[in-house]
C-alpha positions in Angstrom: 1.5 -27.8 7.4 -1.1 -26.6 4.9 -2.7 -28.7 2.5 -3.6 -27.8 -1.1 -6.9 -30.0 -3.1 -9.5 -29.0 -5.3 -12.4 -26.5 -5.2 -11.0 -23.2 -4.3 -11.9 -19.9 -6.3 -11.2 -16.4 -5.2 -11.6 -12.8 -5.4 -9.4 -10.6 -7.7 -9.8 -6.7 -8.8 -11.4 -4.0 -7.6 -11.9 -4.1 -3.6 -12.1 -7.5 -1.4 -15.9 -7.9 -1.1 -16.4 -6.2 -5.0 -14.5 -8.1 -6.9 -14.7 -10.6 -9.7 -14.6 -14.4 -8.8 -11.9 -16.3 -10.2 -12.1 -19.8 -10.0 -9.1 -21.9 -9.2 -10.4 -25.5 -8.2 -8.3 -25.5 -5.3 -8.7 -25.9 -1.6 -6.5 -24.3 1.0 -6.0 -25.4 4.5 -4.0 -25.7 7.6 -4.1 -25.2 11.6 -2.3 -21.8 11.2 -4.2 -18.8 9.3 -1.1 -17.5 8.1 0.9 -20.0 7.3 -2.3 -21.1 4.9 -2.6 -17.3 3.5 0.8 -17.1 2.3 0.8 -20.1 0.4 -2.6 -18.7 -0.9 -1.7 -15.3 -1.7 1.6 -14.1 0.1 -0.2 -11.9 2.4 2.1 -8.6 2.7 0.5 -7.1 6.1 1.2 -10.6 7.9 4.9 -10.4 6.8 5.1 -7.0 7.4 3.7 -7.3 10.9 6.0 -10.1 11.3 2.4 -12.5 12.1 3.2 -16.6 12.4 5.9 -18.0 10.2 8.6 -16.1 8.3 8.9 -17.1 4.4 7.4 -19.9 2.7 10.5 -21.9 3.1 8.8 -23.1 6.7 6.0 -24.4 5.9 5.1 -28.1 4.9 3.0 -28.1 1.7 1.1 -31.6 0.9 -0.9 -32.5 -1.8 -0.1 -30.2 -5.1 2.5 -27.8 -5.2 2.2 -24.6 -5.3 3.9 -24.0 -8.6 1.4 -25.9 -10.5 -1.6 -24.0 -9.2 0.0 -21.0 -9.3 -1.7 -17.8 -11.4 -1.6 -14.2 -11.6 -4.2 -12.2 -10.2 -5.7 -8.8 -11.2 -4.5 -6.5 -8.6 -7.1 -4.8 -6.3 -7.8 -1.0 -6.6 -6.9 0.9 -4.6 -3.0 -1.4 -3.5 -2.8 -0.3 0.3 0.4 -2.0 1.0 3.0 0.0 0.2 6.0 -2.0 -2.0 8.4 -0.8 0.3 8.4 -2.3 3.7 9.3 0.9 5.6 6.3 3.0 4.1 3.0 2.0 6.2 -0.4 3.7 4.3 -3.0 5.2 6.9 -6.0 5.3 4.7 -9.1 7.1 5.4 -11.9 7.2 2.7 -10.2 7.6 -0.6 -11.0 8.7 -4.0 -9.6 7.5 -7.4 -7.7 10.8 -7.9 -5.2 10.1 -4.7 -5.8 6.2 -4.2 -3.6 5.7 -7.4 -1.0 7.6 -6.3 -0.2 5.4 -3.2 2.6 3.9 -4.6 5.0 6.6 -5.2 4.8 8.6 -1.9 6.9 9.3 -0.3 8.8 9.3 -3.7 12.2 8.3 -2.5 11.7 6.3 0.8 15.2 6.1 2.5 15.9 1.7 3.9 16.6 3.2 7.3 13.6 5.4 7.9 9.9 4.6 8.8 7.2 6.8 6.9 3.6 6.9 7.3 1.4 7.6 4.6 -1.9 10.0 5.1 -4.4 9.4 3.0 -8.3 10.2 2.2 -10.5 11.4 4.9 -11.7 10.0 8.9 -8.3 8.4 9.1 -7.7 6.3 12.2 -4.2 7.2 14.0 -3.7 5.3 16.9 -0.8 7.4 19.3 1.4 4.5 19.1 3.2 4.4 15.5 6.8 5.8 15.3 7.4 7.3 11.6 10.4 9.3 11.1 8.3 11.4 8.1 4.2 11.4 7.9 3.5 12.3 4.5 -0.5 13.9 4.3 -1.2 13.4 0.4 -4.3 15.6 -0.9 -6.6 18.0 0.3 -8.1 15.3 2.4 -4.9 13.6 4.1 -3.3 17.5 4.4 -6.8 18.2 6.8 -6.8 14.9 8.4 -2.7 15.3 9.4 -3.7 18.5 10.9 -6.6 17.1 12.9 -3.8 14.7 14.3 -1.1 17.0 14.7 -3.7 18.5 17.1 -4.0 15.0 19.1 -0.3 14.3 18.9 1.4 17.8 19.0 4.8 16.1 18.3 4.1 14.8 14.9 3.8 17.7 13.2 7.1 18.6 12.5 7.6 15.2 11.2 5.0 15.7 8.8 5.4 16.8 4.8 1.9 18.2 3.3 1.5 17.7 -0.5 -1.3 19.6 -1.4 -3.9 19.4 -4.0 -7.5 17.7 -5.0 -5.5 15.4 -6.7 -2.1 17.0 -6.0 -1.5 16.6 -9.9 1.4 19.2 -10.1 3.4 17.5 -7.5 2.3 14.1 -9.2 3.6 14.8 -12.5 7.2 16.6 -11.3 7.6 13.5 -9.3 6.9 11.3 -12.1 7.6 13.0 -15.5 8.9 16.2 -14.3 13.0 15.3 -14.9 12.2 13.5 -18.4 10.0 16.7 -19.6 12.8 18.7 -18.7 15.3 17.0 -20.6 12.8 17.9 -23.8 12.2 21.0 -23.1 8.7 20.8 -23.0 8.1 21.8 -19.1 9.9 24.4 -17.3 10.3 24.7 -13.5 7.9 27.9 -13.2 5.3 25.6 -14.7 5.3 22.8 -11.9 5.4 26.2 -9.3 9.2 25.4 -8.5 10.1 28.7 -9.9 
């Protein structure tokens, strides 16, 4: 059960203890932390890793409802949790020029696959994560996937290095690179393909 009154304000933007307070006048609280954060905030990392209940179709709500204290947040920078469910982000220290690109790599996750996602530097990899692909993004998360691959010798074939301090080049054939094609205003020698 979790039970919704006044009073409550929160954080929203830039990173969780940076951010701008947004006040809501609402209070949040039940016996279970998770079952009290989804209704809060739909926590991805506790649905991802499957934490308390399921969806919020099992959880008892008293007082308001959640649809008329509901509101839109400005998202925090940089997102770590991936959209897709399969893709789990090892950050390490990140700057602006990679964080923003979190979103997009790998750039066509397969449903059936896991991926990890290296980012930034001083990543912590613990040995017991099974990815079919490790993606190191940047200079930084290239370095840092090598420094694992050294720990855990049998992740390095599974790994994919996309180089660059930001790895613009890659960035933009990912993104743009098919629509500036079609124009004819970039060329495959230009993104190095050729």
């Amino acid at each position: 059960m979790v039970l919704l009154l006044a009073n409550r304000g929160d954080m929203e933007g830039m990173r969780a203890h940076t951010g701008s307070v947004r006040p809501m006048g609402l209070l949040v609280g039940s016996l279970e932390m998770v079952a009290a954060d989804l209704v809060a905030v739909t926590n991805q990392l506790a649905l991802k890793e499957e934490l308390g209940v399921g969806s919020l179709g099992e959880i008892e709500i008293v007082g308001e409802s959640i649809e008329s204290v509901q509101t839109s947040f400005e998202r925090p920078y940089p997102r770590l949790v991936h959209p897709n469910p399969n893709v789990e982000v090892l950050p390490g220290g990140i700057c602006p020029g990679c964080s923003g690109r979190i979103l997009k790599i790998p750039p066509y996750p397969e449903p059936g696959k896991r991926y990890g996602v290296i980012i930034g530097k001083r990543v912590s990899y613990l040995g017991n994560r099974d990815f079919d692909e490790i993606w190191c993004f940047g200079d930084c998360g290239v370095e840092e996937g090598k420094k694992i691959a050294k720990r855990f010798p049998q992740l390095k074939e599974k790994m994919k290095e996309v180089k660059g301090c930001p790895p613009l080049t890659w960035w933009a054939e990912q993104t743009l690179g098919e629509e500036l094609k079609k124009r004819g205003w970039w060329e495959d020698d230009a993104m190095g393909n050729g």
